[in-house]
TORPA-4810 file (N, C-alpha, C, O; in nm, 3 decimals):
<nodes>
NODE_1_8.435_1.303_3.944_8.411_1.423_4.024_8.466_1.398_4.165_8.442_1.294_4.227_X
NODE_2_8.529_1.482_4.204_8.584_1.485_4.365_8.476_1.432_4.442_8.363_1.465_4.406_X
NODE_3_8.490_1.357_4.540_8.380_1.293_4.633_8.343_1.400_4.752_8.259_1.383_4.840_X
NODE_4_8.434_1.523_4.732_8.345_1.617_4.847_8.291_1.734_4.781_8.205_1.804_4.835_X
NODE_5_8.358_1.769_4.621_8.220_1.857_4.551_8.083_1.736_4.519_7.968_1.778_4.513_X
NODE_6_8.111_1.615_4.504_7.989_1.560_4.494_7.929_1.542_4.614_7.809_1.544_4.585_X
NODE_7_7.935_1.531_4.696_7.915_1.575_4.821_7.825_1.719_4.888_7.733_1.741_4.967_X
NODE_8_7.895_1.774_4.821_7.835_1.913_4.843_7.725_1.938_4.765_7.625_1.980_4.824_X
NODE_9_7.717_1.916_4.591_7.585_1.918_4.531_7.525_1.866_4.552_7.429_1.898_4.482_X
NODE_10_7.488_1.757_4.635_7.440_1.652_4.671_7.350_1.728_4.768_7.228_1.707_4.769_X
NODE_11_7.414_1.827_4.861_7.335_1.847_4.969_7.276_1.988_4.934_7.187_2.035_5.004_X
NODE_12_7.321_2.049_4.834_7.262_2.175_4.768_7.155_2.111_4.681_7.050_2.164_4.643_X
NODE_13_7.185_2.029_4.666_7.061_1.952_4.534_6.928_1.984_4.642_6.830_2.058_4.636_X
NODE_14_6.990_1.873_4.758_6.849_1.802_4.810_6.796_1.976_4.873_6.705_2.025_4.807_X
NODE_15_6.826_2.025_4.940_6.791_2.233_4.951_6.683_2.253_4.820_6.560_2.255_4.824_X
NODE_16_6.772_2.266_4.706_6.729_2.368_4.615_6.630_2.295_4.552_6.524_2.356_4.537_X
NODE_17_6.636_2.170_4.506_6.598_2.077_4.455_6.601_2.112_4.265_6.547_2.051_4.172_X
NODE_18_6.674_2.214_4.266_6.733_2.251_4.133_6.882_2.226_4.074_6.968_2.302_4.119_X
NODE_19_6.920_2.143_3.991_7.051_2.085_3.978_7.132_2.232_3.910_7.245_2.250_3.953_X
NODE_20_7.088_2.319_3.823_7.132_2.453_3.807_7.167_2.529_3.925_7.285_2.559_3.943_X
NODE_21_7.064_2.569_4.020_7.093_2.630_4.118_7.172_2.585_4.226_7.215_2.670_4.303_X
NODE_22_7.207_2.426_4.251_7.270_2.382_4.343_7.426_2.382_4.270_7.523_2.393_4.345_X
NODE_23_7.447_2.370_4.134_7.580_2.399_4.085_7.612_2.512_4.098_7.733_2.520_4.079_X
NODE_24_7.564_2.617_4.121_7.575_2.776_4.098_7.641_2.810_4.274_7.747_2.867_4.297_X
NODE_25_7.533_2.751_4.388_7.592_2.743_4.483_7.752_2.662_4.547_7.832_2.710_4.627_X
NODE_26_7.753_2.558_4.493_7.852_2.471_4.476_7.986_2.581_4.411_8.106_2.570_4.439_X
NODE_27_7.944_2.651_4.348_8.082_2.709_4.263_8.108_2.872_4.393_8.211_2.927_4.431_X
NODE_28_8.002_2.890_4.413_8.024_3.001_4.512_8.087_2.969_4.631_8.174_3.031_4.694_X
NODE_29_8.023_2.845_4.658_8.100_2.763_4.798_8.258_2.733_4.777_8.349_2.763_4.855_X
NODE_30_8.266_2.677_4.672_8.432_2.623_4.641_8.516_2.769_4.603_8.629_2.804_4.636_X
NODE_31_8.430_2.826_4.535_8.528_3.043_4.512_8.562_3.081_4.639_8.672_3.130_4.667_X
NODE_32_8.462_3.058_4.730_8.476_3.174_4.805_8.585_3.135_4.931_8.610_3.199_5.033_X
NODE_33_8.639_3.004_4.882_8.711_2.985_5.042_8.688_2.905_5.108_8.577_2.854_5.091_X
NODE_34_8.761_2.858_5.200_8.695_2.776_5.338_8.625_2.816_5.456_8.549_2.743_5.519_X
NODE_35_8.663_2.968_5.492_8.590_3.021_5.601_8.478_3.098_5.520_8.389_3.124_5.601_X
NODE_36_8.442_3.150_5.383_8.325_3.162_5.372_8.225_3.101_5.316_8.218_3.066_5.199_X
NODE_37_8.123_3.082_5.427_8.011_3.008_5.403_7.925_3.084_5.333_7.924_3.207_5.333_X
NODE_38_7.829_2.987_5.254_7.725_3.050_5.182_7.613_3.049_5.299_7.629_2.955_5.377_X
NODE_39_7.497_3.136_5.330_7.404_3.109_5.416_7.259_3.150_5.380_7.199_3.250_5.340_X
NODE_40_7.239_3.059_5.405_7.020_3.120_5.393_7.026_3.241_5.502_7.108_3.283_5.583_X
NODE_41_6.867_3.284_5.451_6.819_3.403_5.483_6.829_3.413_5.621_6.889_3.503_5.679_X
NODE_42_6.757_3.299_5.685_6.735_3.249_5.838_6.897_3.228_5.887_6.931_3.297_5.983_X
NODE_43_6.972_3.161_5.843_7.114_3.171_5.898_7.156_3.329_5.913_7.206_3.373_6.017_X
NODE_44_7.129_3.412_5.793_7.169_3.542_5.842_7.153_3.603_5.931_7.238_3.651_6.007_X
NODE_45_7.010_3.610_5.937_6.945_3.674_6.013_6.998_3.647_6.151_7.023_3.740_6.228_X
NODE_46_7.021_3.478_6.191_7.080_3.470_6.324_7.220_3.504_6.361_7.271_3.532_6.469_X
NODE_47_7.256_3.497_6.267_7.419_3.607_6.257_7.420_3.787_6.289_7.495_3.854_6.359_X
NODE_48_7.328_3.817_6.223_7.329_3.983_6.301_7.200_3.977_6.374_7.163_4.094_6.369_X
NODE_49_7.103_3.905_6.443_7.043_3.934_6.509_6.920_4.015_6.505_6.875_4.089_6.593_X
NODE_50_6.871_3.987_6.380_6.756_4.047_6.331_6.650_3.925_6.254_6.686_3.807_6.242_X
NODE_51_6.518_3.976_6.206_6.435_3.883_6.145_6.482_3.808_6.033_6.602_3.823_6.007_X
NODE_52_6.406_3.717_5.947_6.409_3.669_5.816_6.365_3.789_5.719_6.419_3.834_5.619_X
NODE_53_6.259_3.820_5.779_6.236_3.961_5.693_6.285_4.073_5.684_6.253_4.149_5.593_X
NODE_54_6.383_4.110_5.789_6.459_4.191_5.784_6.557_4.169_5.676_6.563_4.225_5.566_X
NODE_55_6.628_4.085_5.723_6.740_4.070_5.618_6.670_4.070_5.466_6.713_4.151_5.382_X
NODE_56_6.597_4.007_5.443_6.520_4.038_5.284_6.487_4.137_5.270_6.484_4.168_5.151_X
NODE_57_6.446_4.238_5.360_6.443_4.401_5.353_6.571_4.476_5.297_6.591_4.545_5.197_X
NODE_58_6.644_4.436_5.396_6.824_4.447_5.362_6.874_4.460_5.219_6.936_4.539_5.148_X
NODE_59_6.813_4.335_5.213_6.888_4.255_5.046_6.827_4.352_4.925_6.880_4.396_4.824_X
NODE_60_6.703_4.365_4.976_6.616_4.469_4.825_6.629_4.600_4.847_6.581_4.691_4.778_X
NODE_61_6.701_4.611_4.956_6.706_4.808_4.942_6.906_4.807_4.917_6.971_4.912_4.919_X
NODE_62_6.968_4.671_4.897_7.089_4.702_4.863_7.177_4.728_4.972_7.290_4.764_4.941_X
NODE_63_7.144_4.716_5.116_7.209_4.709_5.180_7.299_4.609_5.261_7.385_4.632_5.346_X
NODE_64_7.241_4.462_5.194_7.348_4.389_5.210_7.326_4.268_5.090_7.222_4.204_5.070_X
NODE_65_7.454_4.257_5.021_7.474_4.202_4.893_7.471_4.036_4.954_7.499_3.991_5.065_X
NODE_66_7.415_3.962_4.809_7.343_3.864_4.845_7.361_3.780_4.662_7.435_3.820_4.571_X
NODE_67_7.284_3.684_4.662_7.310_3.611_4.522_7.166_3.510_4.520_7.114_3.477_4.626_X
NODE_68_7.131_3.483_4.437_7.020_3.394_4.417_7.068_3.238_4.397_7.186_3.213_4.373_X
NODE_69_6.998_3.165_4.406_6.994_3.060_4.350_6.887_3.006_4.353_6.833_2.955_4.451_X
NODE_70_6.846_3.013_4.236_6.681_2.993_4.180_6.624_3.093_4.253_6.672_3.206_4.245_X
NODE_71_6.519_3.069_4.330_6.407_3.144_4.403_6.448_3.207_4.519_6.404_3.314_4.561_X
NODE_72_6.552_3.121_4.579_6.670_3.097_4.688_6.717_3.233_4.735_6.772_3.262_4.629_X
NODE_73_6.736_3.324_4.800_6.843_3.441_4.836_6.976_3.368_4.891_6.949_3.251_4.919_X
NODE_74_7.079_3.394_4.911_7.233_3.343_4.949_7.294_3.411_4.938_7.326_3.461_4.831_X
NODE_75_7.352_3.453_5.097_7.437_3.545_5.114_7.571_3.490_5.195_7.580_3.432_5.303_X
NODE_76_7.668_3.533_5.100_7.805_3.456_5.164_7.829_3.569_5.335_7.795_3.683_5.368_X
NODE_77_7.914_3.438_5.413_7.893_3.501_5.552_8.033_3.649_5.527_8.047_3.722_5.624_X
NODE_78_8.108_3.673_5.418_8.173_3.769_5.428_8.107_3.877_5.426_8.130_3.984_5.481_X
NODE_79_8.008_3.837_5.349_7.900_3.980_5.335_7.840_4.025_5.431_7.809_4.143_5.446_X
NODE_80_7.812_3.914_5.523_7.786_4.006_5.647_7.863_4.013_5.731_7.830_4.049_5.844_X
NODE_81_7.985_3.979_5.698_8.085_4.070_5.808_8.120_4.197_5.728_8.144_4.284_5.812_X
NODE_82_8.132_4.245_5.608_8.147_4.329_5.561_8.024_4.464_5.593_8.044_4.580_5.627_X
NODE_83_7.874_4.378_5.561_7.782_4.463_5.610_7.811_4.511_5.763_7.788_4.630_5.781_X
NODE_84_7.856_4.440_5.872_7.838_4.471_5.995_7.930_4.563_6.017_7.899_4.669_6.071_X
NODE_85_8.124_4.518_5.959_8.197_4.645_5.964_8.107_4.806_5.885_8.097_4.910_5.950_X
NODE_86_8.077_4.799_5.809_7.982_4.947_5.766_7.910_4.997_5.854_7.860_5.108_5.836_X
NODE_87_7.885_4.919_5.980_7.720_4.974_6.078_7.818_4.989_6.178_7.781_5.068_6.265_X
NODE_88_7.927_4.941_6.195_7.972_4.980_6.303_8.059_5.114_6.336_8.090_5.168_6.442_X
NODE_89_8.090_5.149_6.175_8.187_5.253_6.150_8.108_5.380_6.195_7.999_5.411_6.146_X
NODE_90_8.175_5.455_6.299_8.144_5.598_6.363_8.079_5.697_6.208_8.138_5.707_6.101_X
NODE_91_8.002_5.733_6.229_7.900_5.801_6.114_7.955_5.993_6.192_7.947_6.044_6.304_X
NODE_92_8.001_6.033_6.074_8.024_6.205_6.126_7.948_6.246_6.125_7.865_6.217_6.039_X
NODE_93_7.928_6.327_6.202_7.764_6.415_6.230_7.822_6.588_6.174_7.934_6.638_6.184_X
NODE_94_7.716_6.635_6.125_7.708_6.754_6.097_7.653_6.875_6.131_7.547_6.906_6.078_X
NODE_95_7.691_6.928_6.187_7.571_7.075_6.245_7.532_7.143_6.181_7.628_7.171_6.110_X
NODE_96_7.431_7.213_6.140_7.433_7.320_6.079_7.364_7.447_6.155_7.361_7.557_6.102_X
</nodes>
């Protein structure tokens, strides 16, 4: 095994403490790229500037896409640049 995917499950292991769920992350980490990171709830949250519970609010009403691992929520950081371009986009207003 490559010494920096073993490396990496290694440190998803000791997190999840699930060898399923830390491979699952491991494969999302190595898919998704080098600039996107996978991030906990609390990392998100300090990325747009809102609670832990917010963002888990977020995640269950579908407004910002996310992935499990085990019990785990994980949301790659594209997703919330993707979520943030959507909030920032001018919303048309309607009169009636």
């Amino acid at each position: 095994m490559n010494p920096t995917i073993r490396n990496l499950f290694d440190r998803y292991l000791e997190h999840t403490r699930d060898p399923q769920a830390a491979a699952t992350l491991v494969l999302a980490h190595v898919g998704s790229g080098a600039k996107d990171e996978v991030l906990t709830t609390d990392q998100a949250a300090e990325r747009l500037g809102v609670t832990r519970a917010t963002v888990q609010a977020m995640v269950l009403r579908g407004d910002l896409q996310s992935m499990r691992a085990g019990r785990r929520i994980k949301i790659r950081s594209s997703w919330i640049d993707d979520f943030a371009q959507k909030q920032a986009r001018p919303r048309s207003r309607h009169f009636g």
